[in-house]
N, C-alpha and C positions, 0 to 999 in steps of 0.2 A: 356240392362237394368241390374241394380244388385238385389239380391234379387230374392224370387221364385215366385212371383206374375205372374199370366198369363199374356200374350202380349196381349197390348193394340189390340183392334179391327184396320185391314188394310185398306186404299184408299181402294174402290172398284173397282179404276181405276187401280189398279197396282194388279201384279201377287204376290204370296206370296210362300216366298222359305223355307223350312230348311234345314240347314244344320246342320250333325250329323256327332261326329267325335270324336277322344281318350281324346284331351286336348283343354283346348282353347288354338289356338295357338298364339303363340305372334314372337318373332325374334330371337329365340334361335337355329334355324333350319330352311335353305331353305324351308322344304315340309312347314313347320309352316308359312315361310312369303308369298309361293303362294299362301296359305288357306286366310291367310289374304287379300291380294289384288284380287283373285276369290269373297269373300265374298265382299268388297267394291265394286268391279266394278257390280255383281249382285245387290247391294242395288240403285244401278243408276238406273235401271229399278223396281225392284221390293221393297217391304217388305222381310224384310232377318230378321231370326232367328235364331241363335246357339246353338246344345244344343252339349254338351263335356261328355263325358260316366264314365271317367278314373281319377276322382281325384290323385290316388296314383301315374301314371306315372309323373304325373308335375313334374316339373325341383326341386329336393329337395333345390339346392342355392339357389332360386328365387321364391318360392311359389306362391308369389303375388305381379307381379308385374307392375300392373295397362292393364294389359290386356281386363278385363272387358269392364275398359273406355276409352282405347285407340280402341276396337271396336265399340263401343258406337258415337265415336266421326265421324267413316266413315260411322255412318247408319245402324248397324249391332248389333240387340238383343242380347243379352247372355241369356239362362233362365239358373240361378247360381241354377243347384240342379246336386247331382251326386247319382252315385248309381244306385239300380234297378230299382228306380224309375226315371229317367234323363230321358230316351226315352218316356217312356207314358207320362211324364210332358209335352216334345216338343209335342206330338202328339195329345193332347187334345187342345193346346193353341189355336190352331185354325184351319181349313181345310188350306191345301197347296196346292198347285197346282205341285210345282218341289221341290223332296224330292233328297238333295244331298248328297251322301257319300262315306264321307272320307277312303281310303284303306280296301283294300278286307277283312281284320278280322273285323274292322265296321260293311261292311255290314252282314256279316255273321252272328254280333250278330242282326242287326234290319230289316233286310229284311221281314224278315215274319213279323212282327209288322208294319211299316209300310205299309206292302198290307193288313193287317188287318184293321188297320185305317184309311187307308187314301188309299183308293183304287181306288179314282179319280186323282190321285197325277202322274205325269212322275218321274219316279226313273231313279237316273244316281249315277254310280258307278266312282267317280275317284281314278285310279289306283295307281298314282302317281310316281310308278316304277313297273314293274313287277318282284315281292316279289320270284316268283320258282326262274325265270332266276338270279337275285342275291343272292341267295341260293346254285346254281349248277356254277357259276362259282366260287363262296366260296369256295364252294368243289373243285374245279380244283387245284386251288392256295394251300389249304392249305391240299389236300390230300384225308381229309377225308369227308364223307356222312352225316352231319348232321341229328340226328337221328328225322322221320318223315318226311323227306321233300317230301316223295312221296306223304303220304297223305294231308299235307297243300299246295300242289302242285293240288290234285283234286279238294280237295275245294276251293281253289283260284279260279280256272276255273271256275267251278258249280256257284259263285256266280256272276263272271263275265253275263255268262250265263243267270242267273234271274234278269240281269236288261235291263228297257229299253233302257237308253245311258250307252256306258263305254265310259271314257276320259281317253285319253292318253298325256301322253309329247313328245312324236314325231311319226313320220311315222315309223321309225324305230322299236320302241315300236309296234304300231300296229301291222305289219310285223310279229314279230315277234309269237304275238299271233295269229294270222292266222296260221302259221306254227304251234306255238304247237297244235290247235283244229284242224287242216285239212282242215282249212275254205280258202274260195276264197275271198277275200275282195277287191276290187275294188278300192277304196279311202273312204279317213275321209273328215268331213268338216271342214277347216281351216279359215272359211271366215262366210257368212252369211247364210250358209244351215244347218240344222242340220239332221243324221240321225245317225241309230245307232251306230255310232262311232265318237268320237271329238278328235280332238289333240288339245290340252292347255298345254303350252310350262311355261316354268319358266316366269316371269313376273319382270319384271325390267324398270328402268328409266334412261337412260344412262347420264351422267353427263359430263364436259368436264373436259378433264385433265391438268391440270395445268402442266405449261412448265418451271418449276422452274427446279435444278439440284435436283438428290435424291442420298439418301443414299443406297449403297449396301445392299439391305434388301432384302431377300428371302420371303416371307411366306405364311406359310398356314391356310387355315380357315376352319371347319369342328367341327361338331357337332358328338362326341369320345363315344356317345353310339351308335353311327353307326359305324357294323363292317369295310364297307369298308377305311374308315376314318383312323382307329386306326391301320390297316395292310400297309394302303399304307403311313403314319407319319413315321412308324418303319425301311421301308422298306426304304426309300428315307435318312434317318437318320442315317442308315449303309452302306449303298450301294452308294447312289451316293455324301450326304455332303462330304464325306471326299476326296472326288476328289475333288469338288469347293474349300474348305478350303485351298488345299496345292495352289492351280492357285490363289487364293483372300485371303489372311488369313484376311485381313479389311470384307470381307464378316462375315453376321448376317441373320441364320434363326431363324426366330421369328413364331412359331403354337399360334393359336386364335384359341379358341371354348369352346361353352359350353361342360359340362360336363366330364371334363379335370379328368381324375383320376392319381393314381400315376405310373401306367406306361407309361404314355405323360408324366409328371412330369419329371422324371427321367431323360428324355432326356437332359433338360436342364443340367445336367452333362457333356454331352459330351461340347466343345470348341467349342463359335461359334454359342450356338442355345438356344435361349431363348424359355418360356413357360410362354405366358400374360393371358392365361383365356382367359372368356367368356370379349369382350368389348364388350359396348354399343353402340357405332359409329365406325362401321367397315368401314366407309370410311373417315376415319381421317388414319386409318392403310395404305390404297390402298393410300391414296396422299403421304405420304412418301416413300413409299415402292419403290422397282426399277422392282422385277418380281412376280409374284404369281406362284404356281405351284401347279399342280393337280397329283399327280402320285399313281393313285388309280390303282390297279391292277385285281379289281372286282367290278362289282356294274350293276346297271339296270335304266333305266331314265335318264333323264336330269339333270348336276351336275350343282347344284345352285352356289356352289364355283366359278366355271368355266365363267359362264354367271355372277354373279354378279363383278369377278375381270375386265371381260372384258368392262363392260357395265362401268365402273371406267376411262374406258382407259389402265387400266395396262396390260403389257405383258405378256403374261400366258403360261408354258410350262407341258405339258401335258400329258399322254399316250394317246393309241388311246380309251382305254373303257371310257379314262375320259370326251371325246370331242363326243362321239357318238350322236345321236339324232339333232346336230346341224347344221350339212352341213355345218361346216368351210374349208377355204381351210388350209392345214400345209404350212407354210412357208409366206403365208400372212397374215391368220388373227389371227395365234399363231405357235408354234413349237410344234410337237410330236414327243415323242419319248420314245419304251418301253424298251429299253436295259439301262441298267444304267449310263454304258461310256459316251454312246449316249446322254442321260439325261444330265449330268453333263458336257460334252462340249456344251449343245445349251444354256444352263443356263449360263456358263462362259462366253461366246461367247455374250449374252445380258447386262452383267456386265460389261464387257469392251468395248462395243459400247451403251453407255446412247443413241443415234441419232437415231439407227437400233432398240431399244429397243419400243419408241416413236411410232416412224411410224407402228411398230408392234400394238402397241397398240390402236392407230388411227385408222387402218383399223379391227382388232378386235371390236372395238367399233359400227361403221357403221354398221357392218354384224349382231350384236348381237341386235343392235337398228331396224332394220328390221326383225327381227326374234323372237326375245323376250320383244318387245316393248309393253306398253297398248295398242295402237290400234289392232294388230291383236285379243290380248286376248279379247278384249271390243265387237269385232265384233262377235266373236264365243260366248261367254257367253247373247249376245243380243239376238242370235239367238234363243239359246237353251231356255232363257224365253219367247221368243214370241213365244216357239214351247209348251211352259206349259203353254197355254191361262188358264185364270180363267175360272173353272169350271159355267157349267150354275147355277143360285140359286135352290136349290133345294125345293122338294115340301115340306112345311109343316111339315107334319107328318115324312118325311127322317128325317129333321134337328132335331125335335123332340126327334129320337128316337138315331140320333149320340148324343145328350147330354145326354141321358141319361144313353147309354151306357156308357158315359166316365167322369160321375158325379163324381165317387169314385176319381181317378188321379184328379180330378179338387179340390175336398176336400183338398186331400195331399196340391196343391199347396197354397191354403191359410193357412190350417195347420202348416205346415212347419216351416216359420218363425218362429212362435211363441215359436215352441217346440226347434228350433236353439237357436234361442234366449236365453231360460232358461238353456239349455244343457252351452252355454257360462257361463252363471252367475255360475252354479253352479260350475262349472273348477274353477273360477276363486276365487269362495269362500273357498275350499277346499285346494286351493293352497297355499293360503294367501294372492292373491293380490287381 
């Protein structure tokens, strides 16, 4: 819905979720399109809510741009309010049953609010990458200790900790957090069990690829307010283009992504490698293209680049941190490789075999369609709402006394508008227009 107006009263057949998170997310960023297709395939079983915390993070190109109604359209609320008040708005709209959020600073700001509120509610915590571990291999790469990362490293944990599900993007991931808490973890559920732990994997729809000839086209796609993105563009850009160039001078890398600033910019300087921005049909780019490449030298989770070029069909050449969480094999269902040389001869070596390049990407395609398909996701997100049954109805005098405790936040919500509203007109008067 647009507008601050509480959500309509739910089916009392259906469970009711919200979800709480920085921005509404739209296609500007992999975390941003799994959020999107988690919250649609939850609105198939349940009533789905969004509330977004962070007006000022949104994408300053794009402010608005139809995100609202393009959730709207899979079944999935928005309540349009930001600020101090965005969470108590979500959390008076109505009782929940599964309260889900979005990355460890999320919850760290609503966690206690919602066990305040909604204290008959399953909280699940999606991680979406584990934030220290991309932090500490940052550091490897680039030397230095980013200042706090010890203690945004505690707190990541600590809120892990105070939920009842954390979701993860691979076993690998989980793994991992085991090791840093000391803990024995046994398995996640990947299928229709839920306990406290999930793996929910990037989410894609595999396409077929078209067997037309292509153009020597490299490129990459990455959202450049992400550090891993903006280190491993630079890094591939000096180190290993210039080796393709002299073997292909017809060769063309072409970087897509939002939030493009002027040192991606720049690139385009050198011979050979353009700079398109954020598109809006990034699979119009993957049908022409010949390879994708991931040559991320840091990062944590599952890289959406990676699974969405493959899920395209296209042939994708990699390092190893960028193919992690996956269980592909190298050499069938893409190439890896962290040394540059390295790099730059399996890239050449796809360029000049268009046939070898294909079959690459066909059986890439397969693996990633089994792995990162809706179904598996549909099956684990089913679960986890059948495991947040609707609360029994409550007596009387409970329900009584939750409205009245949350009458002031339900005020705001009709208030709101109106005070928008005039806040508009008078900009507008002032202005001159």
């Amino acid at each position: 819905m647009s507008g601050a107006e509480p959500v309509g009263r739910p089916d009392p057949a259906r469970g009711s979720v919200l979800i709480v998170c920085d921005i509404v997310p739209g296609h500007r960023a992999a975390g941003e399109v799994r959020l999107v297709r988690i919250a649609a395939l939850l609105a198939e079983e349940c009533s789905v809510v969004l509330v977004a915390l962070d007006r000022h993070l949104e994408d300053p190109e794009d402010p608005d741009d139809g995100r609202i109604e393009e959730l709207a359209t899979k079944g999935v609320e928005v309540l349009d309010v930001r600020g101090p008040t965005a969470l108590r708005a979500g959390l008076v709209a109505r009782r929940y049953d599964l309260v889900l959020l979005e990355f460890w600073h999320v919850a760290e700001r609503a966690l206690a609010l919602v066990r305040a509120r909604q204290p008959q509610a399953l909280v699940a915590v999606d991680t979406v990458d584990l934030h220290f571990l991309r932090e500490e291999r940052g550091a490897g790469v680039g030397g230095a200790v980013p200042a706090g990362l010890e203690d945004r490293k505690r707190r990541e944990l600590a809120v892990y900790e105070g939920a009842d599900v954390r979701i993860f993007t691979s076993q690998d991931e989980l793994d991992r957090y085991a090791t840093t808490i000391g803990a024995t973890i046994t398995g996640a559920a990947t299928t229709g069990t839920v306990g406290e732990n999930l793996i929910l994997s990037i989410i894609v729809d595999p396409v077929p690829r078209a067997g037309r000839p292509r153009r020597p086209e490299v490129v990459f796609v990455g959202n450049f307010w992400h550090a891993p993105n903006l280190d491993g563009v630079r890094w591939f850009a000096e180190r290993v283009w210039p080796t393709v160039r002299a073997a292909r001078p017809d060769a063309v890398f072409s970087i897509a992504g939002s939030r493009m600033g002027p040192e991606v910019r720049r690139l385009a300087e050198v011979e050979g490698i353009e700079t398109l921005g954020f598109i809006d049909d990034i699979g119009a780019l993957y049908e022409r293209a010949a390879v994708a490449v991931a040559p991320l030298r840091f990062g944590a989770g599952v890289k959406g680049k990676v699974v969405e070029a493959l899920a395209a069909g296209l042939p994708v050449v990699a390092t190893t941190i960028a193919t992690e969480g996956l269980g592909l094999t190298d050499g069938v269902d893409l190439l890896v490789a962290d040394d540059a040389e390295v790099f730059a001869t399996q890239l050449i070596g796809l360029l000049d075999d268009p046939a070898a390049g294909a079959r690459l990407g066909s059986s890439g395609r397969d693996a990633i369609a089994r792995r990162c398909g809706p179904e598996p996701a549909r099956a684990v997100l089913r679960a986890l709402a059948q495991q947040a049954q609707p609360a029994e109805p409550a007596e009387a005098w409970l329900r009584r006394r939750w409205w009245a405790r949350t009458l002031p936040e339900r005020a705001w919500l009709f208030v709101r508008p109106g005070l928008a509203a005039a806040t508009r007109s008078t900009r507008r008067r002032f202005s001159g227009h």
